[in-house]
C-alpha positions in Angstrom: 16.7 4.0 19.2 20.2 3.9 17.9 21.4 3.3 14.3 22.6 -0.1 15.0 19.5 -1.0 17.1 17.4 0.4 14.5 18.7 -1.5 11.8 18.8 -4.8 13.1 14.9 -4.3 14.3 14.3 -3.2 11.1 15.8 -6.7 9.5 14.2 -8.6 11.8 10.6 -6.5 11.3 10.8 -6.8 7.3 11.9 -10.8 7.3 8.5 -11.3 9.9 6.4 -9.3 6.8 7.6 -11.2 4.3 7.9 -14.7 5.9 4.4 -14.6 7.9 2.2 -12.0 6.7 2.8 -11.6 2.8 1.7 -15.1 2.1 -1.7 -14.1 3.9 -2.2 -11.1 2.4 -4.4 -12.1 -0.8 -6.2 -14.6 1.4 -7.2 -11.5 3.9 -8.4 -9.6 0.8 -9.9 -11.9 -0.7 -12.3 -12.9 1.9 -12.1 -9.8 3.9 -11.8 -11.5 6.9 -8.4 -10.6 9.1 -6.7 -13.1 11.2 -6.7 -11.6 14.0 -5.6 -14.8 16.6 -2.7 -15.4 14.5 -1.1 -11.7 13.8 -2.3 -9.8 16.5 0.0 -11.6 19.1 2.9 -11.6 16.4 2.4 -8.1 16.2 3.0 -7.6 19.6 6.2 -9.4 19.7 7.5 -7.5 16.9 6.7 -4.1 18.6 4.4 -3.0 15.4 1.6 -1.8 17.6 4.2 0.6 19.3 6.7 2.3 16.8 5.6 5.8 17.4 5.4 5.7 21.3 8.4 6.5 23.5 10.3 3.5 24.9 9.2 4.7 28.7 5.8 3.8 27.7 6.7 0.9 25.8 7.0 1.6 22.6 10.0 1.6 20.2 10.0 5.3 20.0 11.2 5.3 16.0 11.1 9.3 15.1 9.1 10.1 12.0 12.2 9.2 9.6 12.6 6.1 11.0 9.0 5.3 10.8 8.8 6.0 7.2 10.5 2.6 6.0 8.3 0.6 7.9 5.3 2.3 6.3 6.9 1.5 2.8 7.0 -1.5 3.7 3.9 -2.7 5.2 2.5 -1.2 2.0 4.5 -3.5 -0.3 3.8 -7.0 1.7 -0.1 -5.8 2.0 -1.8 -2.5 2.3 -4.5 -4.3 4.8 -1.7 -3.9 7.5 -0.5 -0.9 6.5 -3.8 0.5 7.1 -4.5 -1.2 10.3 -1.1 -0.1 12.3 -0.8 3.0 10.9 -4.3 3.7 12.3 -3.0 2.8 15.8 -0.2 4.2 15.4 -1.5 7.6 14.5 -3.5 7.7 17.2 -1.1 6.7 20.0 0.9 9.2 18.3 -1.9 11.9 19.7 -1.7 10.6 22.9 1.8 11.0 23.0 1.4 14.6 21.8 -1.3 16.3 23.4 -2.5 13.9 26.3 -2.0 14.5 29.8 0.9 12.7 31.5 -1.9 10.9 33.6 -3.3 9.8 30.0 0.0 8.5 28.9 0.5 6.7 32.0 -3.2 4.8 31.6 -3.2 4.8 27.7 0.0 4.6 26.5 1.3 1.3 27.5 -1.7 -1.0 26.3 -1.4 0.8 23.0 1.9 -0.1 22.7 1.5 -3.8 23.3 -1.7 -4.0 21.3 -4.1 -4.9 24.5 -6.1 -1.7 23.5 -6.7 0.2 19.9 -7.4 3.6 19.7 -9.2 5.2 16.4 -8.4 8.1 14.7 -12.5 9.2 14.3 -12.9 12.6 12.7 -14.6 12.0 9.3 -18.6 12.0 9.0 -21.1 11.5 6.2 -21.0 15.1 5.3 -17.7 16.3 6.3 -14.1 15.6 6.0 -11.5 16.8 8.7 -12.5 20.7 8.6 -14.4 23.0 10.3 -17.8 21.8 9.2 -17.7 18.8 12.1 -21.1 18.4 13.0 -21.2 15.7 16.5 -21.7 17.6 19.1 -20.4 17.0 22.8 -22.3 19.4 25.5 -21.3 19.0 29.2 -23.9 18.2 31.7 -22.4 18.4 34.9 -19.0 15.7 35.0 -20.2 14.8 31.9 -20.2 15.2 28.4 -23.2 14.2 26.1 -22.3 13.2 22.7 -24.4 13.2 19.7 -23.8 12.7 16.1 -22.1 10.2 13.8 -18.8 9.2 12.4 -17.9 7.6 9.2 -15.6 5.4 7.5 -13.5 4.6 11.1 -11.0 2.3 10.0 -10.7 -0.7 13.2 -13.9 0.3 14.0 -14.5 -3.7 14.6 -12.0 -4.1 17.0 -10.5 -1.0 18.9 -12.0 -0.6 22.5 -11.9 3.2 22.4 -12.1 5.9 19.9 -10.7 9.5 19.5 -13.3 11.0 18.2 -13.5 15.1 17.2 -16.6 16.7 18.5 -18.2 19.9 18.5 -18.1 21.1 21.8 -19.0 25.1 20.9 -22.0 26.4 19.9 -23.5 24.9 16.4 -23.5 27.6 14.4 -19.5 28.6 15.5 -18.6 27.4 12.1 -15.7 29.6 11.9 -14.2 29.2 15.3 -10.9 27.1 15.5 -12.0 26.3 19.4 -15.0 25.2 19.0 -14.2 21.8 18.6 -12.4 19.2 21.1 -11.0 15.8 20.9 -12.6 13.1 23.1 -11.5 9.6 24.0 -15.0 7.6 24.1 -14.7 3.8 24.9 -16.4 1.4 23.0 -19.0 0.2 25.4 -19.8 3.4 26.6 -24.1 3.6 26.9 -25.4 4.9 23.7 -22.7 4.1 21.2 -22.7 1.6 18.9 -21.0 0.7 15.8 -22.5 0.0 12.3 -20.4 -2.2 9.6 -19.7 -0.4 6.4 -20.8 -1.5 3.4 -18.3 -3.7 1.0 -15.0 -1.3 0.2 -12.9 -2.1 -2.6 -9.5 -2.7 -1.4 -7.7 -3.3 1.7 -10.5 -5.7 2.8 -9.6 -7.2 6.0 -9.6 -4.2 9.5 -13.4 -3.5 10.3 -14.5 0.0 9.0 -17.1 1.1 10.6 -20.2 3.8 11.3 -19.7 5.7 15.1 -23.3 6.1 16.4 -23.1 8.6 19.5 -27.2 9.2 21.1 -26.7 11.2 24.0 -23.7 8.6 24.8 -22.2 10.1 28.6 -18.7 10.1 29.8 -16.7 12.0 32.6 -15.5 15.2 31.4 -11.9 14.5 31.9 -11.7 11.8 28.5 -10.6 15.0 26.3 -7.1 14.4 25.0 -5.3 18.2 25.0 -7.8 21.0 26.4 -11.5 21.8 25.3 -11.2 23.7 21.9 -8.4 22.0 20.9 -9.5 19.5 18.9 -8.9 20.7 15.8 -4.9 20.6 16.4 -5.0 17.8 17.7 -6.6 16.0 14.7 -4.5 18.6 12.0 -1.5 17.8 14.5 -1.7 14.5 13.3 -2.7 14.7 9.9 0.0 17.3 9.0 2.9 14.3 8.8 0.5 11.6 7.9 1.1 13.7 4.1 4.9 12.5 4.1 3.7 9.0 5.8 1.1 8.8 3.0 3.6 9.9 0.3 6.3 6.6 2.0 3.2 4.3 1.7 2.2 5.3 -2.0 6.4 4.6 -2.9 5.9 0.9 -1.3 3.1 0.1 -3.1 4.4 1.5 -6.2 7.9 -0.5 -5.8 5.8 -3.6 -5.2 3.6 -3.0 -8.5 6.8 -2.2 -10.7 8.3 -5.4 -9.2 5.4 -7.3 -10.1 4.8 -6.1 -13.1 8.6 -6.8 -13.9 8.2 -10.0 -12.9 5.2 -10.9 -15.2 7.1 -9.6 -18.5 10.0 -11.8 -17.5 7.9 -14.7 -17.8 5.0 -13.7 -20.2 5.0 -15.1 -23.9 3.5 -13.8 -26.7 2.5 -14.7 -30.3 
């Protein structure tokens, strides 16, 4: 995308934030219930569930410094959405790196108008994003078999397939980079389920949830990248999401200060 073309999407992506979402936003965290119905298409029009995927797919293709803005931004009108598309986003953004051009083909375009979610599942109840992942994918035959849990998966309540890193070496290869791979499992695949998370505090609204996987089966080809690659996949992703982190933490700090400058305008004492 161009520097004109960027700009005026940009204008017309900020005045749709401000004009239709912010005035939602302390309704959605309030009552942790997100209207799907009414954004989810609007997203759609206004590209949001596409920015990181090429335009041949799609998407809007922004590179990562034209991404950043929009990420401030999210953060200042609510962090709920923030959340939410950066999520998708992120993951698409895996696709686009490591899947095969068969998976972009099938993958890519829904992602980019929203008609499917990917998640971004790698953390469990007793790990974070290192080497001490404990589901476990074996093959048996076209197949893999995946056991194990995932935890705190943010759109969890409405994504139809997840990217989830499992151990596909042996258990105790706790040291080996390539023991671990990155699968695409959809939602309704036998032997998954989903479990609500308890009440968070903050950013109420997208559906966090707990992966269940008992002995769930799917064809061998789902891996995104190759077997034993899991790990850059998942660290491929999470390497920029520091600077995309650091652009959402500016937003919401620009919207606190402007709050907070607001209030002493207006506030009278003795």
């Amino acid at each position: 995308m161009n520097d004109a073309d960027y700009e005026s999407y940009r204008r017309r992506v900020f005045d749709f934030l401000w004009r239709e979402v912010e005035p939602r936003a302390s309704r959605i965290e309030e009552s942790g219930v997100f209207p799907e119905d009414e954004l989810f298409p609007k997203f759609d029009e206004h590209g949001l569930w596409g920015l990181l995927i090429p335009e041949s797919y799609g998407g809007q293709g922004l590179t990562t410094k034209q991404y950043l803005p929009f990420l401030a931004e999210f953060s200042k009108v609510a962090g709920v959405v923030r959340v939410l598309l950066h999520v998708h986003n992120t993951s698409a953004r895996a696709v686009v790196s490591y899947g095969t051009e068969a998976q972009k083909n099938r993958l890519l375009p829904v992602l980019a108008n929203g008609a499917s979610s990917l998640t971004f599942a790698i953390t469990e109840p007793n790990s974070g994003s290192g080497m001490d992942i404990a589901c476990q994918a074996v093959r048996d035959g076209d197949h893999w078999v995946v056991t194990g849990k995932k935890h705190y998966i943010t759109n969890a309540g409405f994504a139809d397939l997840h990217l989830v890193c499992c151990r596909t070496g042996a258990p105790d290869a706790r040291r080996d980079r390539r023991a671990l791979t990155a699968l695409v499992i959809p939602t309704d695949t036998p032997g998954f389920t989903i479990e609500p998370m308890p009440h968070l505090m903050g950013n109420n609204g997208p559906h966090h949830g707990i992966l269940h996987f008992d002995g769930a089966r799917l064809p061998t080809e789902s891996i995104i990248g190759a077997e034993g690659d899991g790990l850059e996949v998942f660290l491929g992703e999470l390497e920029p999401s520091r600077a995309f982190v650091a652009a959402s933490s500016l937003g919401a700090a620009q919207r606190a200060l402007e709050i907070a400058l607001d209030f002493s305008k207006r506030r009278v004492t003795f």
